[in-house]
C-alpha positions in Angstrom: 40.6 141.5 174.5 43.4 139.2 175.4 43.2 138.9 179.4 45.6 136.6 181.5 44.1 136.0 185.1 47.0 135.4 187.4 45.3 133.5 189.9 46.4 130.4 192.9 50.1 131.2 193.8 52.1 129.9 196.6 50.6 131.9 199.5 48.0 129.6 202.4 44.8 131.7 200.2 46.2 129.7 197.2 42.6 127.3 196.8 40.6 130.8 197.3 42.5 132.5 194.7 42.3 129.6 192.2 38.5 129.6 192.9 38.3 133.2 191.7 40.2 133.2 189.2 38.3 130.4 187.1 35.2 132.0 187.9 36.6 135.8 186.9 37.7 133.8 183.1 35.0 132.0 182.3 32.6 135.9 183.0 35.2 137.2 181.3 35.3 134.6 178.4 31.2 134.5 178.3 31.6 138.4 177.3 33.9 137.3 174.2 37.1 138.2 175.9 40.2 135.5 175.4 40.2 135.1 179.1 42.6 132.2 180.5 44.3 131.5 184.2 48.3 131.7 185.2 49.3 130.2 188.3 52.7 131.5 189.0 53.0 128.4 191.0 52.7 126.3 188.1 54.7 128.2 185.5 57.2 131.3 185.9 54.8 134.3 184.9 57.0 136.6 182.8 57.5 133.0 180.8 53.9 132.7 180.4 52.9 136.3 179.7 55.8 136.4 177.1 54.5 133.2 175.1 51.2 133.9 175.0 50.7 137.8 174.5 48.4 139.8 177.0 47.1 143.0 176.5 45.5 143.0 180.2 46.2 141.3 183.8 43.7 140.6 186.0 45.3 140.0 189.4 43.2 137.7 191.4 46.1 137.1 193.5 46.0 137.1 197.2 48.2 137.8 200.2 51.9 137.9 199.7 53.6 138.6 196.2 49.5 139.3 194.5 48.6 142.0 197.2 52.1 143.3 198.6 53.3 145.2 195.0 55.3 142.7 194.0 53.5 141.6 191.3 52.6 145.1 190.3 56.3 145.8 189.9 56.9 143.1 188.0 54.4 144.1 186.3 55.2 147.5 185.2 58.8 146.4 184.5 57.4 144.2 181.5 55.0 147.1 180.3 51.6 145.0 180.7 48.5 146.5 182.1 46.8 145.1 184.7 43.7 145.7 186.8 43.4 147.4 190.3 46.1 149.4 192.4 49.6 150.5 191.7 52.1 149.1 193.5 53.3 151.5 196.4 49.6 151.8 197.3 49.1 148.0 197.4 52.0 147.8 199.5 50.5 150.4 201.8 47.5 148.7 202.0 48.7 145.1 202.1 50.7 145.8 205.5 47.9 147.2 208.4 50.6 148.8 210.5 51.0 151.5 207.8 47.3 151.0 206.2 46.3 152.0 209.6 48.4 154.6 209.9 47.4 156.3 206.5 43.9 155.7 207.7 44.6 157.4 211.3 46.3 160.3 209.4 43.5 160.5 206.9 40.7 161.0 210.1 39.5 157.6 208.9 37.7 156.5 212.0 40.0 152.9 213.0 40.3 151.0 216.2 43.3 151.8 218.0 46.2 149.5 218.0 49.9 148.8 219.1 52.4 146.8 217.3 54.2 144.0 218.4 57.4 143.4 215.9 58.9 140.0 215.8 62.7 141.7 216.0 61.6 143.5 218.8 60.6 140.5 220.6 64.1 138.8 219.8 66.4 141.6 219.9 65.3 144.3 222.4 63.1 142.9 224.9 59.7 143.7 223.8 57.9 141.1 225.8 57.8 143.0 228.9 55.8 145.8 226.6 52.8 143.4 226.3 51.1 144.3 229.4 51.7 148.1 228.3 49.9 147.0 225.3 47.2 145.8 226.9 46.3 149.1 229.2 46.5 151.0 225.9 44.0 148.6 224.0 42.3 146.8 226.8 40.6 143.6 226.9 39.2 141.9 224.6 41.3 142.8 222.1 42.1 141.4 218.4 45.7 140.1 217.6 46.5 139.7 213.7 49.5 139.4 211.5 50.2 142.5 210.0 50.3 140.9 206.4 48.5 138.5 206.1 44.4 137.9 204.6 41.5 135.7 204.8 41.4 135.8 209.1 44.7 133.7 209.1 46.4 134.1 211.8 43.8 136.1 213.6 42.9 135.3 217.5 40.5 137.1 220.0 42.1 137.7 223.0 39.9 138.1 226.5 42.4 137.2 229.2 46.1 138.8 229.5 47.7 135.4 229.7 46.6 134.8 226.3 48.0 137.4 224.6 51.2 136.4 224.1 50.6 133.2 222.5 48.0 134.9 220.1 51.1 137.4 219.1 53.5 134.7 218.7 50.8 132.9 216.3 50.0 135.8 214.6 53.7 136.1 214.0 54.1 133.1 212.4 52.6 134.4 209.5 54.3 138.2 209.0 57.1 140.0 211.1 55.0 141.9 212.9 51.4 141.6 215.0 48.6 144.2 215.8 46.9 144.2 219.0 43.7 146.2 217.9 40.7 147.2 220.4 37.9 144.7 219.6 34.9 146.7 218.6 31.5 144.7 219.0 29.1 145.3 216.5 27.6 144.5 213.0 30.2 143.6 210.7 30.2 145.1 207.1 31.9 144.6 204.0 31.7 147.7 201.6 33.1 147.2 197.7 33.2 149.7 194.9 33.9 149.4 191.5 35.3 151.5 188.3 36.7 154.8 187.8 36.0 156.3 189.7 35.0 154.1 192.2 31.9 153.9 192.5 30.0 152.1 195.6 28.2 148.6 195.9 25.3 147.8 198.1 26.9 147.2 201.7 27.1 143.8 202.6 26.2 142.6 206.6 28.2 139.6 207.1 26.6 137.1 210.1 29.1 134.1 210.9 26.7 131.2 212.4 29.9 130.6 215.2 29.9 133.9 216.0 33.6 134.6 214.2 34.0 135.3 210.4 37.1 133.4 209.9 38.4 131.3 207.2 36.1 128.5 207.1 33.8 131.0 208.0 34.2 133.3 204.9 34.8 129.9 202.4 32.8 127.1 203.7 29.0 127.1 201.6 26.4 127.8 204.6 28.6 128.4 207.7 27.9 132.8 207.2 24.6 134.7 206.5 24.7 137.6 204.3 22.5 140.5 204.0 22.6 142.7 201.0 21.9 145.3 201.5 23.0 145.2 205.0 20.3 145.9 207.7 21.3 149.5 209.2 19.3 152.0 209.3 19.6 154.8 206.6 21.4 157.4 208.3 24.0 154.4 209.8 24.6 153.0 206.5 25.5 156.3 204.9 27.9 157.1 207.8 29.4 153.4 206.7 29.8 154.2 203.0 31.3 157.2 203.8 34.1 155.9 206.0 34.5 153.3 203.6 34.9 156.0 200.9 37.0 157.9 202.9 39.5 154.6 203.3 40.0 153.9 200.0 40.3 157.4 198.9 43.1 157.5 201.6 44.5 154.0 200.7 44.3 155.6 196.4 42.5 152.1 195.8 41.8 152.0 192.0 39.3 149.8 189.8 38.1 147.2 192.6 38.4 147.4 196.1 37.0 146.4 199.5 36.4 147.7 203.1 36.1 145.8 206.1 34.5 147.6 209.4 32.6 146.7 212.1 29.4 149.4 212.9 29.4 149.7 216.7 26.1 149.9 218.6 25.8 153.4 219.0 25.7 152.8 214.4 29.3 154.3 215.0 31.8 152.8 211.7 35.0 151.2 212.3 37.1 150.6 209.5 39.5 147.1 210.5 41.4 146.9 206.9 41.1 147.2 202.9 41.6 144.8 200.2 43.0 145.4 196.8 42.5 141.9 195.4 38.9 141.1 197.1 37.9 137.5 197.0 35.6 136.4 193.7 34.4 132.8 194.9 30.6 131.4 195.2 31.0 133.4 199.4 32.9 136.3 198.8 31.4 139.5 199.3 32.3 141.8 196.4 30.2 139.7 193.7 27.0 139.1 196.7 27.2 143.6 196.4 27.3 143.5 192.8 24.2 141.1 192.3 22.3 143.6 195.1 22.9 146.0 192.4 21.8 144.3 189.4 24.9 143.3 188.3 26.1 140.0 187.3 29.0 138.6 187.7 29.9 139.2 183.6 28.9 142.9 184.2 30.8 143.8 187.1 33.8 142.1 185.4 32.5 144.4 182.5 32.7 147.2 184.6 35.7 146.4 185.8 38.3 146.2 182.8 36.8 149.1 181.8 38.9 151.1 184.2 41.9 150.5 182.4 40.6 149.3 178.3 
């Protein structure tokens, strides 16, 4: 099969993506597929797709334009298939204000949150709401952009004279910001696979700082990772089965991931979804699949398969 992995981009994740996305081609090429990378930051991708034919897309995108729909639409304007979600649902699950609502509505268990809009700050005053914010969430709390990935952006917040600061940095990178409730706990990534989805081993992620942010999740060594995660067996099926329930909600298709945090009463809290999880040497979806057997080749395998 003729498979064109659009991969890198113009988005801060650009280096992750890249990473990926060579290592999703050469699985892909080592099963006899004609597997090669686009960077739409290197050449216009309807140009690319058009002069050299592809009968599938892998997305490996992330953040903005690979994980928003805007790709998808493209997309599905030029008639090629691609991997994963369809585009309304990526844009759903791309922005956490409405992922979380979907989830809320769904009785997906989720910390609560407020939102912060960057308008509203300008426009109609909203900076006298942040101490409202805080009696609704408390202290500590976790401020993030609401479309953003990889941890960018994302601040713990202990004392209320911080807060504001950590909005207006999480604002840098989207319009809006979510103050979430800080849950303490074990935190979890859950990925499935295929059609339908079907679940991989849980991974327990352990950041040796204490915080599992970007260096965190791509420097070699700086995160332990236990797969299958250590929870007990009646804990971990309560995880899968949130995780289950969120991208059921979410209508995540093909590849997917679920971030949570499992409190210490073994209590699951899903924080956000992924539609385009990470694929590099640290990236959880690939550590699940080998705690299932797989290799990478055969979760790629698995993988196209949703849609060949």
């Amino acid at each position: 099969m003729r498979i064109a992995i659009v991969a890198g981009g113009r988005t801060p994740e650009r280096d992750v993506s890249l990473r990926g996305g060579h290592r999703i081609a050469a699985a892909l090429s080592s099963l006899g597929h004609d597997a090669w990378t686009v960077d739409p930051a290197e050449r216009k991708l309807v140009e690319a797709l058009r002069e050299r034919p592809t009968e599938l897309c892998w997305l490996a995108l992330h953040g903005k334009d690979g994980e928003d729909g805007t790709v998808q639409r493209l997309l599905d304007l030029e008639g090629v298939r691609y991997i994963g979600t369809r585009a309304l649902d990526c844009e759903l699950t791309f922005d956490k204000v409405l992922a979380k609502d979907v989830l809320r509505r769904a009785n997906v268990p989720t910390p609560d949150w407020v939102v912060i809009e960057g308008s509203a700050l300008r426009d109609l005053g909203a900076g006298a709401s942040l101490p409202t914010a805080l009696e609704r969430v408390g202290l500590p709390c976790v401020v993030k952009p609401s479309r953003s990935g990889s941890a960018l952006g994302v601040a713990v917040v202990e004392r209320a004279g911080d807060l504001a600061g950590a909005v207006m940095a999480a604002l840098s990178y989207s319009d809006a910001a979510i103050v979430e409730r800080r849950v303490s706990g074990t935190e979890i990534g859950a990925a499935a696979i295929g059609d339908p989805l079907e679940p991989l081993p849980l991974v327990e992620v352990v950041p040796k700082d204490g915080v599992y942010d970007y260096g965190a999740r791509y420097t070699a060594g700086a995160t332990d990772y236990w797969a299958p995660a250590r929870l007990e067996p009646t804990t971990a099926s309560a995880a899968a089965n949130a995780a289950a329930s969120a991208l059921e909600a979410l209508a995540i298709r093909s590849i997917g991931r679920v971030d949570m945090i499992v409190d210490e009463h073994g209590d699951p809290w899903v924080l956000e979804a992924n539609v385009s999880p990470g694929m590099t040497e640290t990236s959880l979806v690939p550590m699940a699949a080998a705690a299932a057997g797989l290799s990478l080749a055969q979760m790629c395998d698995a993988i196209i398969r949703t849609v060949a």
